[in-house]
Structure formats: structure tokens, C-alpha cells
C-alpha positions in Angstrom: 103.7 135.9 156.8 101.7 134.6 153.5 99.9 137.5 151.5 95.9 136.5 152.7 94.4 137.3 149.2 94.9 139.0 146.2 92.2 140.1 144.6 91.7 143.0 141.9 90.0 145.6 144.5 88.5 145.0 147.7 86.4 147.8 147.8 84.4 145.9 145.6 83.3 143.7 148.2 79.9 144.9 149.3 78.8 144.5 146.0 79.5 140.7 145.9 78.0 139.9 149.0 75.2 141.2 147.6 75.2 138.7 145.0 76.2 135.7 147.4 73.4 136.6 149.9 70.9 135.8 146.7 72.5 132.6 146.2 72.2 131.6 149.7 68.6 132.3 149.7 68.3 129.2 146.7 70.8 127.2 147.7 68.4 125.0 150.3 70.4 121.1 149.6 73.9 122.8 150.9 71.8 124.7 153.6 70.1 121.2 154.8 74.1 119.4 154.2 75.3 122.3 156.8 73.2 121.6 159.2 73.6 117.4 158.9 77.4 118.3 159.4 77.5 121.4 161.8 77.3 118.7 165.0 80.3 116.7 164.9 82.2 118.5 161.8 85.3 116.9 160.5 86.3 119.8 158.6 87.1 121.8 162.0 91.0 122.7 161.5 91.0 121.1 158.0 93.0 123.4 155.2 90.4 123.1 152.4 91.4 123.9 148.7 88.9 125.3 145.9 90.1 125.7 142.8 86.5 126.2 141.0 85.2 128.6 138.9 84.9 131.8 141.3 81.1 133.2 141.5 78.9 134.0 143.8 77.7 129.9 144.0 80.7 129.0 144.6 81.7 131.6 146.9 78.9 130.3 149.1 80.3 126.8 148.9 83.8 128.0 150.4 81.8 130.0 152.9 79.9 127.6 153.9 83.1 124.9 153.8 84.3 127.7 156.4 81.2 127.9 158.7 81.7 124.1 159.3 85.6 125.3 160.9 87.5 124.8 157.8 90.5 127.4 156.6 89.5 127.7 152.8 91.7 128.8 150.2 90.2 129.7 146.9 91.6 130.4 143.5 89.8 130.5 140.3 89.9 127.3 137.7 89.1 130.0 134.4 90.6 133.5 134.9 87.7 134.7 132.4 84.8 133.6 134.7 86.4 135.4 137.6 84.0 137.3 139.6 86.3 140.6 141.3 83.2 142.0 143.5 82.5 137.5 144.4 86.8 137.6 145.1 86.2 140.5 147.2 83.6 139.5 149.1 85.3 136.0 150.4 88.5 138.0 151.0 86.5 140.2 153.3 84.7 137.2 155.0 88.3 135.6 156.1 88.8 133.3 152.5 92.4 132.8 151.5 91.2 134.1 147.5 93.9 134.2 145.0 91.7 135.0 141.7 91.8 138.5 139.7 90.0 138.4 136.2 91.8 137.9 132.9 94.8 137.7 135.2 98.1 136.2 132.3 98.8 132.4 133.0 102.0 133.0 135.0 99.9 134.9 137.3 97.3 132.1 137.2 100.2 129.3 137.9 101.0 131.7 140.8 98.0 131.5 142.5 97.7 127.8 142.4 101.3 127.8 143.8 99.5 130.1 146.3 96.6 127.8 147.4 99.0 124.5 147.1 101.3 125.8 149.5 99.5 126.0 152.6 99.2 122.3 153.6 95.8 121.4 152.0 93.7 118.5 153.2 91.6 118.3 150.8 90.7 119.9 147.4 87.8 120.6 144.9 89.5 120.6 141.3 87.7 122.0 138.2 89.8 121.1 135.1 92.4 119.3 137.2 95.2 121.9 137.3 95.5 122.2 141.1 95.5 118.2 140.9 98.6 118.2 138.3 100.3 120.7 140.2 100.6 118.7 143.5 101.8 116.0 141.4 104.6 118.5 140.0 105.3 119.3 143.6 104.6 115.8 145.7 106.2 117.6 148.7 103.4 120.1 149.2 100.8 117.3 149.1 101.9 115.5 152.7 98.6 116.2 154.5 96.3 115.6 151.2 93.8 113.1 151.6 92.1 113.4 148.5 90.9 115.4 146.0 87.4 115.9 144.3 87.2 116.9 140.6 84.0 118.5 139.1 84.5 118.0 135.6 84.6 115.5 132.5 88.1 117.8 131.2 89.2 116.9 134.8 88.2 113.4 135.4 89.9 112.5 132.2 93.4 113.6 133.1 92.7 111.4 136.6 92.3 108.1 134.8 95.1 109.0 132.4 97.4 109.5 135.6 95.9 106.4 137.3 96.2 104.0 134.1 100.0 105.5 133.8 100.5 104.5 137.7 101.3 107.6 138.2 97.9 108.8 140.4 99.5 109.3 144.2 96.7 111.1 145.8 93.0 109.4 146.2 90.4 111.6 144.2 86.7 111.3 143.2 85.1 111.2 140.1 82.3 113.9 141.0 81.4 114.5 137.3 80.8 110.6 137.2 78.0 110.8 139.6 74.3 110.8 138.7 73.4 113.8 140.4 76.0 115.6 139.0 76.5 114.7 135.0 72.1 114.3 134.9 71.3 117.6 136.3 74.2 120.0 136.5 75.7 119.0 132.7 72.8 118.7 131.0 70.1 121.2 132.6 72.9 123.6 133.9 75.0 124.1 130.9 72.1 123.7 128.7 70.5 126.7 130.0 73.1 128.6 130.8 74.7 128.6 127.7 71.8 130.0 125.8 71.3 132.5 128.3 74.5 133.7 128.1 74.7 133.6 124.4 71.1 135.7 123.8 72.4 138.0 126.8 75.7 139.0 124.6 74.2 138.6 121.4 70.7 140.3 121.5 69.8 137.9 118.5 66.8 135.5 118.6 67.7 131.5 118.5 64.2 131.1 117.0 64.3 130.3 113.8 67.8 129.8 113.6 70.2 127.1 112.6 72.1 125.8 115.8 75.2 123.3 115.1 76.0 121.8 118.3 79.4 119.7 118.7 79.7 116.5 120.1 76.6 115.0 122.3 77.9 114.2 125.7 75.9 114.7 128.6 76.6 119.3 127.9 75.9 118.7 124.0 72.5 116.9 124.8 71.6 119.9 127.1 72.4 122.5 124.3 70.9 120.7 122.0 68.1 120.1 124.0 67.6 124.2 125.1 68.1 125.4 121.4 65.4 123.5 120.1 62.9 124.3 122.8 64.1 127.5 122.0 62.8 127.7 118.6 66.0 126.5 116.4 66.8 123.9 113.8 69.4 121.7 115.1 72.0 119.9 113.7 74.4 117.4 115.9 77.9 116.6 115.3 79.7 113.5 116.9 82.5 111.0 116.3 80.8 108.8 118.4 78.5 106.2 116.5 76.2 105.6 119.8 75.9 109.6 120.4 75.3 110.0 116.8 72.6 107.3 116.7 71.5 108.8 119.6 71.2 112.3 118.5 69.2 111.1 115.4 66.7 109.5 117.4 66.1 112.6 119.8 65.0 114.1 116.7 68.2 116.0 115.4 69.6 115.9 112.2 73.7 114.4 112.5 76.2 115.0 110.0 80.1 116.2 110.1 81.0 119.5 111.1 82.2 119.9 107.3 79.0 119.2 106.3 76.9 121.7 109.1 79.9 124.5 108.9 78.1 126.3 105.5 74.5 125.5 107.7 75.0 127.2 111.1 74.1 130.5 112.8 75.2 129.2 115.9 78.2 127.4 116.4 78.6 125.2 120.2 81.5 123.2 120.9 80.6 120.2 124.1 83.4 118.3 123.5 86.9 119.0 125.8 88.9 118.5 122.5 91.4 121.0 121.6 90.8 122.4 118.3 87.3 120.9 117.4 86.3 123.8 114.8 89.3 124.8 112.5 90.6 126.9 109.8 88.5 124.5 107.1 85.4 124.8 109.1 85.7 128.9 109.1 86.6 129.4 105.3 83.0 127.9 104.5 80.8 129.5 107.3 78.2 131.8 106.3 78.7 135.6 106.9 77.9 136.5 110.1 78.1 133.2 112.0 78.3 132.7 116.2 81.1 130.9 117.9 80.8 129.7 121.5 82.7 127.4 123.1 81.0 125.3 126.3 83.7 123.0 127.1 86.0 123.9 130.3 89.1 125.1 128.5 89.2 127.8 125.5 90.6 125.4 122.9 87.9 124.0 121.1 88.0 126.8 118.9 91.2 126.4 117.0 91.0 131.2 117.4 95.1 130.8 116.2 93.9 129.7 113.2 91.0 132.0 113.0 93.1 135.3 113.0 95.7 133.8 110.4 93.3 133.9 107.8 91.2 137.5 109.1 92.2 140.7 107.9 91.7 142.4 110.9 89.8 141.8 114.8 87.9 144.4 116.7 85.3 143.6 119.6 82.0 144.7 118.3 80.2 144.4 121.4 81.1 143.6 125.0 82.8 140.1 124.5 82.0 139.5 121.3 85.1 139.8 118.5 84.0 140.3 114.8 86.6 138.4 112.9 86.5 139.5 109.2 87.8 137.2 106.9 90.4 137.3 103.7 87.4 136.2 102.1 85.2 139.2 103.3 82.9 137.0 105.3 82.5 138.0 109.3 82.4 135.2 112.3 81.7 136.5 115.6 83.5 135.1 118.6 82.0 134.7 122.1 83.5 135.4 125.3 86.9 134.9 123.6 86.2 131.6 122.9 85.8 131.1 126.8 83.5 128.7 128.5 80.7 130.9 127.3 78.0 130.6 130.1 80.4 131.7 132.7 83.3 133.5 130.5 80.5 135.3 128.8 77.3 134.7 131.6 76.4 133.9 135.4 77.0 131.0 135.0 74.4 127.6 136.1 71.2 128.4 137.4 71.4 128.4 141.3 69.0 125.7 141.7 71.5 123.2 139.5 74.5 124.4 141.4 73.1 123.6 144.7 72.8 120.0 144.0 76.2 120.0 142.5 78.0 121.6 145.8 76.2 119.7 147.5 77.7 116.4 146.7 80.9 118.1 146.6 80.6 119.1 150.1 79.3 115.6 151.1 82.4 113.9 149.0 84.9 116.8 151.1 83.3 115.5 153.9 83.6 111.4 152.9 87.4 112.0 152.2 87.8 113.5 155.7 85.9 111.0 157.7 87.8 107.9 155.4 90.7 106.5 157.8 92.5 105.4 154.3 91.9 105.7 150.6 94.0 104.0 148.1 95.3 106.2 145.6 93.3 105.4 142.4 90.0 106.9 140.8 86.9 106.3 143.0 83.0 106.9 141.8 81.6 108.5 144.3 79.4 106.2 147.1 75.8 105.2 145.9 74.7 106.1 149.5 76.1 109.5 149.0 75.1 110.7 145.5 71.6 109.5 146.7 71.4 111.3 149.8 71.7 114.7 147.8 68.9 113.9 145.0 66.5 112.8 147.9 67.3 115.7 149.9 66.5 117.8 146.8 63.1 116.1 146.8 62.7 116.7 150.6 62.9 120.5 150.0 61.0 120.2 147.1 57.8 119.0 148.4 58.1 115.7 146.5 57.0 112.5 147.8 58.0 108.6 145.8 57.2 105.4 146.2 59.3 103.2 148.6 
């Protein structure tokens, strides 16, 4: 018989119930989805796959994926944004959780091996490895119709696979839908970054000289947040649209050469490994914040950074002083993990529920499909509106026909 779970301590698990209770109290667009599917659910005997990051909003995604009669297994995308008392919890509600924080990347491969294994049906991808790893392993991907993936970092790799011909399972492009990159990306991740980074840091942003990298849909939303917070900020982009773009929001644009020697505040929004690197840290000023807000931890190039500091001690819960050969210290956040979940809770509930929901309404558009090509689809008009309006239903808001 298959281990159900592995999670760090499942005594833990009143604790994150508590936590996922609150989240269902918010979560009103999922609640109203439930209740549109519950009649005739075609998720009943369906072997769903999350591979997310794992907090209490998501844990109420998988358990509501499980009151429409699916079997969910669950592992975390980012071992750093791992919830234990959230793992707990689901394992103790009947959730097949693989997902311990700061667990080493061969236990990490082992839990997607875990989740991939079962026979899934379907699968929410954050980052795409769950994705790539049916691809390694075609045979444990007979019963997949489809997979749905929540991020930019994610989305890429799918077009990369499809343009290669090498795609062989359908997927949507959740990240590429309205209600998604509008709200979640730039509202989401703008606010929970800076809550995040003044929770660890203690510091004011007011005041303050904010550098934020790259001016997607997550760098406008940093951006955005630090300067109603009270910051100067400058933009950096390789993109001359963004750039122009940037400038006319009211931002001052330059290289990151040029805004390294400028910055308190450091942001990466780009998904590129390696954005901020050894030449950008030899001319920061003393005492200078790193976060990173992209999916994976390698925007900040932290080999580099230790080669050329004399020593590394963690002055503060997750943040690392790094002091330099030249005497100057940089401070790195959450590891250089995605810093609003890695070092935070994470998107406001509000944002989230929007977001789920249109995953859950995707799940359940792969389901009902009788056959989907395998090749990158946007997700439906019909669908990505239904969640927006439903949002306004629950809001109170009325617009004109």
C-alpha cells in the first residue's frame, strides 16, 4: 500500500485548520464555484494533482477539489513556502500531502514522484515541475487529460515544449488569463511582497529608495505598492515597451548598474536566473535589501554573493547579513526565496479566491472536454469571465449591460 502523506508532524494539524477555516470564511467566488458544480460533478472518482505552493488557500482549494468527490494529491511547488500545521491539516482531512518545509531537492523530486504515480487526471502546476516530470515518465501520464499552470515561470517552459513538438499532454495557460495576471500578479504579489518584506524587516519603505527589476505584470505591482507606500522608485527593464512604460507611470528607468549604488530595496519580477550579480553587489550601499518575487530562488545570483563575503550569519529570522570583502553588509530575504510566501503568508485571500477559482473552473473544463489536442490553450473567454462577474455578484456591484 502507498504511504498516504508525509508531512513534518501531524500533530500539528489543529493548528492549520485553524488557519484554513479563516480562509474559507473569504474565499466566497470558490464557495459560489462549489455550489455551481456540486450537482452533477465531474470530478467524482477523478485523481486530482496539486502541485501549488502549500498554504492554507491552497489547502482549501484541494479540499474543496475533494468535497466535489475528487481523490487529491498534494505536494508543494517551493519547499520554503511550505506550510507543516496547512500539510497537517489536509493529511488529517483525507489529502494525499507529500510537502515538509525546507525538505533537500531529492526529497522534493520524491514527492512529485509521489503525486505522479497515482494515475492523475488532471493537475494544477505552479512552476511546471510536475508538468516536466510526466514528460520524463510518459507512462505515468495514461489517464492525464490536461494540466493547468499558474504561473509566467510555468507557462514559459509550456510553449517552449510545444514550439519543440515535444508538448504531449493538453495544458492551460491560467497565468495568461485576465482574471488571473490583472488581479492576482499585480494586486497579489504587489502587496504581498511589501507585507512580507516590512514583516521581516521592521524598516519603514517611506522614504526609501526601492529598485524594482523588470516590469511585468509582478514588477508593476511592486512598483506600484512601494510608491504608495512612501518610496522613491526606480524601474529596471530590458524591455523597451516596459521601460517606456514604466517612465510614464511616473518611475524613474535606468540599468540595474546604474540603480545598484541607489537602492535600499532590491525586487527581482523577472523569472531570469541570475538577474542581480556579483557586479551589482560590489557597488551596493552598506546595508542594502534583497528579495526575490519571481517563482524560483535564482534571480539572485547568492553563489556569487558568498564568494566575495567574508562570512554569513542570519541576523534575524530569515534574513542573512552578508558582509562583504569590501566591508559593506547586504541583507538577504527569505534566502532569496519567493519572498511573500518564502518569507510571508503569502496573497491576500481575497486575490487568491479569484485565482482558484478559475483554476477550479479550468479543472473542471479539462474534465467535461471529450478531447483536447495537445498544445497550449488560453483559457475560454466564457470561463475567465464567469469568475470576474461572479466576484462582482458577491461584491455588491452592479454594470451596465
Amino acid at each position: 500500500m502507498k504511504t498516504p502523506y508525509i508531512v513534518k508532524d501531524i500533530n500539528l494539524a489543529p493548528l492549520g485548520q485553524k488557519k484554513i477555516d479563516w480562509v474559507a470564511r473569504s474565499m466566497s467566488v470558490l464557495n459560489g464555484l462549489y455550489e455551481r458544480f456540486r450537482a452533477n460533478s465531474v470530478f467524482a472518482g477523478r485523481r486530482i494533482g496539486l502541485c501549488i505552493h502549500l498554504e492554507a488557500k491552497t489547502a482549501y482549494l484541494a479540499l474543496i477539489i475533494q468535497k466535489l468527490g475528487a481523490e487529491v494529491w498534494v505536494t508543494s511547488s517551493n519547499t520554503l513556502s511550505t506550510k507543516d500545521e496547512v500539510c497537517a491539516a489536509l493529511a488529517k482531512n483525507g489529502i494525499h500531502v507529500f510537502a515538509v518545509h525546507g525538505a533537500d531537492d531529492a526529497a522534493y523530486r520524491s514527492y512529485i514522484k509521489a503525486i505522479c504515480e497515482c494515475g492523475l487526471h488532471a493537475v494544477v502546476d505552479d512552476g511546471g515541475d510536475v508538468c516536466e516530470y510526466l514528460h520524463e515518465h510518459p507512462e505515468l501520464g495514461k489517464n492525464l487529460k490536461g494540466i493547468c499552470e499558474e504561473t509566467t515561470t510555468g507557462v514559459n517552459r509550456l510553449y517552449q515544449r510545444f514550439q519543440a513538438n515535444k508538448l504531449i499532454y493538453p495544458a492551460l495557460a491560467i497565468n495568461d488569463a485576465k482574471s488571473k495576471f490583472l488581479f492576482d500578479n499585480r494586486y497579489g504579489t504587489g502587496q504581498s511582497t511589501w507585507t512580507a518584506i516590512m514583516h521581516l524587516t521592521n524598516k519603514t519603505v517611506a522614504g526609501k529608495t526601492v529598485v524594482a527589476i523588470g516590469y511585468g505584470w509582478v514588477g508593476r505591482g511592486v512598483a506600484m505598492r512601494a510608491h504608495g507606500l512612501g518610496a522613491e522608485v526606480i524601474v529596471t527593464e530590458r524591455d523597451p515597451w516596459k521601460a517606456l512604460e514604466a517612465r510614464m507611470d511616473g518611475f524613474r528607468v535606468m540599468t540595474l548598474q546604474e540603480a545598484a549604488p541607489l537602492g535600499d530595496f532590491f525586487v527581482t519580477n523577472t523569472g531570469q536566473a541570475g538577474v542581480i550579480r556579483r557586479e551589482h553587489f560590489l557597488v551596493m550601499k552598506d546595508g542594502a535589501m534583497l528579495a526575490n518575487a519571481g517563482h524560483f530562488d535564482f534571480e539572485i545570483d547568492v553563489p556569487a554573493l558568498k564568494e566575495i563575503s567574508k562570512t554569513v550569519q542570519e541576523v534575524r529570522e530569515d534574513i542573512e547579513e552578508y558582509l562583504l570583502n569590501n566591508g559593506k553588509r547586504l541583507y538577504l530575504l527569505a534566502r532569496g526565496g519567493i519572498i511573500n510566501i518564502a518569507g510571508g503568508l503569502g496573497h491576500p485571500i481575497e486575490i487568491l479566491d479569484l485565482s482558484f477559482s478559475l483554476q477550479l473552473a479550468s479543472l473542471h473544463y479539462i474534465l467535461s472536454s471529450a478531447h483536447l489536442e495537445n498544445k497550449v490553450y488560453r483559457v475560454p473567454q466564457e470561463i475567465d469571465e464567469m469568475v470576474v462577474r461572479e466576484k462582482l455578484r458577491v461584491e455588491g456591484i452592479r454594470i451596465d449591460a
